[in-house]
Backbone bond lengths (Angstrom), bond angles and torsions (degrees), N, CA, C in turn:
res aa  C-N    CA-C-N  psi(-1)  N-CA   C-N-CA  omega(-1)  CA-C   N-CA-C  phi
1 X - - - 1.444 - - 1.526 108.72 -
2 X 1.165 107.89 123.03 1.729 106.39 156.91 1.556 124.36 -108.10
3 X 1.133 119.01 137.44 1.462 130.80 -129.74 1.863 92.66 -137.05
4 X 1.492 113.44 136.71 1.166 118.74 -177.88 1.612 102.81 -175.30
5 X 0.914 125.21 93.10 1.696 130.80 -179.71 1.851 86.84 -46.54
6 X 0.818 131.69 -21.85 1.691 134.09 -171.08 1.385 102.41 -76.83
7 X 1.730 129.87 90.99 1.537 140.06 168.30 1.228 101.27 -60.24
8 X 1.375 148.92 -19.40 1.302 146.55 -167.07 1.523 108.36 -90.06
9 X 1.404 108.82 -36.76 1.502 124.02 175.93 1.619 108.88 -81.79
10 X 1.003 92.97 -45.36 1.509 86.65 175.13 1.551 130.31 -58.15
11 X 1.184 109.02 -31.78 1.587 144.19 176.76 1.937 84.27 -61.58
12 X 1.261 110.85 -82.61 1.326 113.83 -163.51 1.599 120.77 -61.46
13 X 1.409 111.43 -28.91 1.621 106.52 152.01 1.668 110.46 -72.90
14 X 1.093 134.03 -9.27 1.822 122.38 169.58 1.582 107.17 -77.51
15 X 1.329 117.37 -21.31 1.729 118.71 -174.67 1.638 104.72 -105.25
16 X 1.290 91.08 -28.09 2.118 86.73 166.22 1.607 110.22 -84.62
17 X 1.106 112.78 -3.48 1.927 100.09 172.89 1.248 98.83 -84.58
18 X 1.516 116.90 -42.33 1.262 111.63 -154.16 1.598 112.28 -85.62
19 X 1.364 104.35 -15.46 1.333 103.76 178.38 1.681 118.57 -109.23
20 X 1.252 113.62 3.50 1.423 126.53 179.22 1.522 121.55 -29.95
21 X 1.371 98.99 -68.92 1.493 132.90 164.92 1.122 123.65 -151.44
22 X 1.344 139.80 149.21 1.570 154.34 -153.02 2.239 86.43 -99.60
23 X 0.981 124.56 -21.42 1.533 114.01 175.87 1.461 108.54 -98.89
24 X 1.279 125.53 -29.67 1.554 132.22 -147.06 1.634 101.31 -111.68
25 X 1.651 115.66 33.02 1.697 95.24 -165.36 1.637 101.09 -81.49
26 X 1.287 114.23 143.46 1.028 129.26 158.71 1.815 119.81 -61.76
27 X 1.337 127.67 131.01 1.575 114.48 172.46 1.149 112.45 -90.54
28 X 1.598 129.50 115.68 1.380 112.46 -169.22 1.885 94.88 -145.87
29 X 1.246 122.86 176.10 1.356 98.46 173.61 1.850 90.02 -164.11
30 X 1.417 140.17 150.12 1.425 115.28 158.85 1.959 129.33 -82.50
31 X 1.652 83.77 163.62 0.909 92.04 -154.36 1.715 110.09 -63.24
32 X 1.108 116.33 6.41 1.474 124.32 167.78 1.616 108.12 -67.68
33 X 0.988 138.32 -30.85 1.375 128.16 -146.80 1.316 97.96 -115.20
34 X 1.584 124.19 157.99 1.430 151.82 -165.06 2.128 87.99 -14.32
35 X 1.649 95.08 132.29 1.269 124.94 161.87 1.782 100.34 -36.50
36 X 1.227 93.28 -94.95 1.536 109.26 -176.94 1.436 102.28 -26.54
37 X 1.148 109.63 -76.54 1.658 94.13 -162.64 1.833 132.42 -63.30
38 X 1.831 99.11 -17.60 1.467 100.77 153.21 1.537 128.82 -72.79
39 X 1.374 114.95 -12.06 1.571 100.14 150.75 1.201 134.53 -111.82
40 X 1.160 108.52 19.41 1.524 120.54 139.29 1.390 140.67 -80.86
41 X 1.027 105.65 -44.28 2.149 116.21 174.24 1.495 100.90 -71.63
42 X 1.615 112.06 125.94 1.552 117.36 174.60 1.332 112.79 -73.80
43 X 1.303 122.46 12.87 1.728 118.32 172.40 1.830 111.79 -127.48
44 X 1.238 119.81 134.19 1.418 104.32 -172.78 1.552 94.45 -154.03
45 X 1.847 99.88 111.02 1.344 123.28 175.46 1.481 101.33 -73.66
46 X 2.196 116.68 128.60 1.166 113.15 176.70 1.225 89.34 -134.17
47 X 1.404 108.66 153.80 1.283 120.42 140.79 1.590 132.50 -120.13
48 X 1.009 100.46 44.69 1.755 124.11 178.47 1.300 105.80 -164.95
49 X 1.079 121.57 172.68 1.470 118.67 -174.87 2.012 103.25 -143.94
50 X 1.518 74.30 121.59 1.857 87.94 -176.35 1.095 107.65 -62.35
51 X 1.474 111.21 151.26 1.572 122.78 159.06 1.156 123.18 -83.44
52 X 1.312 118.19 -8.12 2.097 122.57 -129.36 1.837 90.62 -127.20
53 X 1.591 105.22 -22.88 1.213 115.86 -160.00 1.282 121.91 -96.91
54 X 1.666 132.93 113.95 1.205 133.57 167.00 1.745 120.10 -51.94
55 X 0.890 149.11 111.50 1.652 147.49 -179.65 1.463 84.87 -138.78
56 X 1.386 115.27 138.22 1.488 148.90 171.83 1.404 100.45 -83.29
57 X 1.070 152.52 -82.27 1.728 150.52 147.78 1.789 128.30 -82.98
58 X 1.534 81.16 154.38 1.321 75.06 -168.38 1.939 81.16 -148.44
59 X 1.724 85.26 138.37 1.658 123.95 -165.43 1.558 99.30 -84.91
60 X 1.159 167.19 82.88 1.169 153.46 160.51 1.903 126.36 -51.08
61 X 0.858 110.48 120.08 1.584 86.17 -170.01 1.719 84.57 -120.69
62 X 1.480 129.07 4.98 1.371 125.25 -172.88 1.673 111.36 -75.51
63 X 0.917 142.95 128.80 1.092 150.89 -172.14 1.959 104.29 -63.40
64 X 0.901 125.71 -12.13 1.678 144.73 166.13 1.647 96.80 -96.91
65 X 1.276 80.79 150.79 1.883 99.56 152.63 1.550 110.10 -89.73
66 X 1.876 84.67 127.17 1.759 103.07 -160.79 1.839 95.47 -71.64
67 X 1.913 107.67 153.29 1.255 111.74 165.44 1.345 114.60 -56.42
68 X 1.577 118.77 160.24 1.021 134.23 172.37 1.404 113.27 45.11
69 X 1.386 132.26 41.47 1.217 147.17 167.71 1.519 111.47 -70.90
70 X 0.840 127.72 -32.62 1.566 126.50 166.30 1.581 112.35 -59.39
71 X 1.263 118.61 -14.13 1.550 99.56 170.92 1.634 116.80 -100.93
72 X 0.997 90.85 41.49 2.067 104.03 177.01 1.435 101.40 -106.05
73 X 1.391 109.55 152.97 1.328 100.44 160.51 1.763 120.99 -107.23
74 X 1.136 104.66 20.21 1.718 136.63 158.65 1.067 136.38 -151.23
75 X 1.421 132.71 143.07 1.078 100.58 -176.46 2.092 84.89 -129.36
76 X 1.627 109.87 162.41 1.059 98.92 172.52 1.668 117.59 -120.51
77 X 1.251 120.20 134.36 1.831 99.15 165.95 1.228 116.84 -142.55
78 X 1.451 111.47 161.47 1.519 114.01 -144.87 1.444 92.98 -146.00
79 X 2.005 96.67 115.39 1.678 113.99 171.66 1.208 96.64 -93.67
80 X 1.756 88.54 144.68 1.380 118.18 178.17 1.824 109.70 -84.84
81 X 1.210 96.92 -153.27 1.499 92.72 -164.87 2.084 103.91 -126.37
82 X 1.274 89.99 -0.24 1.510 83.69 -173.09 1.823 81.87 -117.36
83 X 1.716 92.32 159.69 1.396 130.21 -148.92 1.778 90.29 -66.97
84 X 1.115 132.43 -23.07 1.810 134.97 178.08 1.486 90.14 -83.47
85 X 1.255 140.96 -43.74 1.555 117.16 -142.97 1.462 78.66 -97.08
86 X 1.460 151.96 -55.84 1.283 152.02 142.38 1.601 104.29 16.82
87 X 1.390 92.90 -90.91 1.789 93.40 169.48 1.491 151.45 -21.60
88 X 1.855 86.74 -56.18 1.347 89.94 -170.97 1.796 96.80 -89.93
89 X 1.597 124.79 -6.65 1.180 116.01 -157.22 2.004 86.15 -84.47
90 X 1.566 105.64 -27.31 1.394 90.49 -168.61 1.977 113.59 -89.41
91 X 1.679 92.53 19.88 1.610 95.44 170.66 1.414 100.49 -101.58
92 X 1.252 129.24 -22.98 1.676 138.30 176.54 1.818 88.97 -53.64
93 X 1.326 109.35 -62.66 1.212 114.37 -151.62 1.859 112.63 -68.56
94 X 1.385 114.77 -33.20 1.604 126.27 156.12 1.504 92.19 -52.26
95 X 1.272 105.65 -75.93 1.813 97.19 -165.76 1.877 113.29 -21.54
96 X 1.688 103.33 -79.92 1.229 104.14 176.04 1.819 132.27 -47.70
97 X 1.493 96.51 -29.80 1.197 91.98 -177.58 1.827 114.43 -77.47
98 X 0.962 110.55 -27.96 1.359 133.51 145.74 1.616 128.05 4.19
99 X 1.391 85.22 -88.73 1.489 127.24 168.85 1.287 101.63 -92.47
100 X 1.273 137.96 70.16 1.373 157.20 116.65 1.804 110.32 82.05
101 X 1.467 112.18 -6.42 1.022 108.54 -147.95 1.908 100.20 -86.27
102 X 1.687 115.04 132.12 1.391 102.64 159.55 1.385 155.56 -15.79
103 X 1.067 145.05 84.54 1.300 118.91 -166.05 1.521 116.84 -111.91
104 X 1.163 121.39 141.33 1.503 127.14 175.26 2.016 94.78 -111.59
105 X 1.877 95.59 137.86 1.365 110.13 -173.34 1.514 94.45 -122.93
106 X 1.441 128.15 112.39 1.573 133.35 134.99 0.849 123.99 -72.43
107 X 1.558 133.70 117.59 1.517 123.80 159.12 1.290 105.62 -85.13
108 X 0.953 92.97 121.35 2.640 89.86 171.34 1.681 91.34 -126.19
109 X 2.009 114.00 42.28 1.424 104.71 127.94 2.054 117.88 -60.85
110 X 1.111 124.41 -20.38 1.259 116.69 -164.03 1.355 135.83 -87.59
């Protein structure tokens, strides 16, 4: 699941999958639309976050630590490069570290 209380963003990652590349499409669909087919497609644009719903990872792109994030069995988050997304990504990271939870850090500045 990728997760963004932001409907505007979400909108614009549904027209960048689909238009990425004509070989490379991603299957993804949000999580608003027909039952069946959100647990079928391995990608699922939200902007709320289910209670009801099993998802194996979950993408955060919210600048907060998303609700009910403890029922993932990953979670992912991704610092930006300017000195605010820096910030708030390294208050995500107090948060979790916080609350006990593991963390693994990649930099792929390199």
């Amino acid at each position: 699941m990728v997760y963004t209380p932001d409907a505007a963003l979400i909108e614009q990652l549904n027209e960048l999958l689909w238009t990425f590349s004509p070989i490379s499409f991603i299957p993804h669909c949000s999580v608003h639309d027909d039952e069946q087919l959100v647990r079928v497609t391995p990608v699922i644009l939200s902007d709320q976050m289910p209670s009801n719903d099993r998802f194996d990872v979950l993408l955060n792109l919210d600048r907060q630590p998303p609700p009910l994030f403890d029922q993932f069995d990953r979670l992912i988050e991704i610092a930006g490069i300017s000195h605010e997304d820096k910030s708030t990504a390294r208050e995500r990271y107090r948060f979790y570290k916080d609350a006990g939870y593991e963390i693994q850090h990649y930099n792929l500045d390199d």
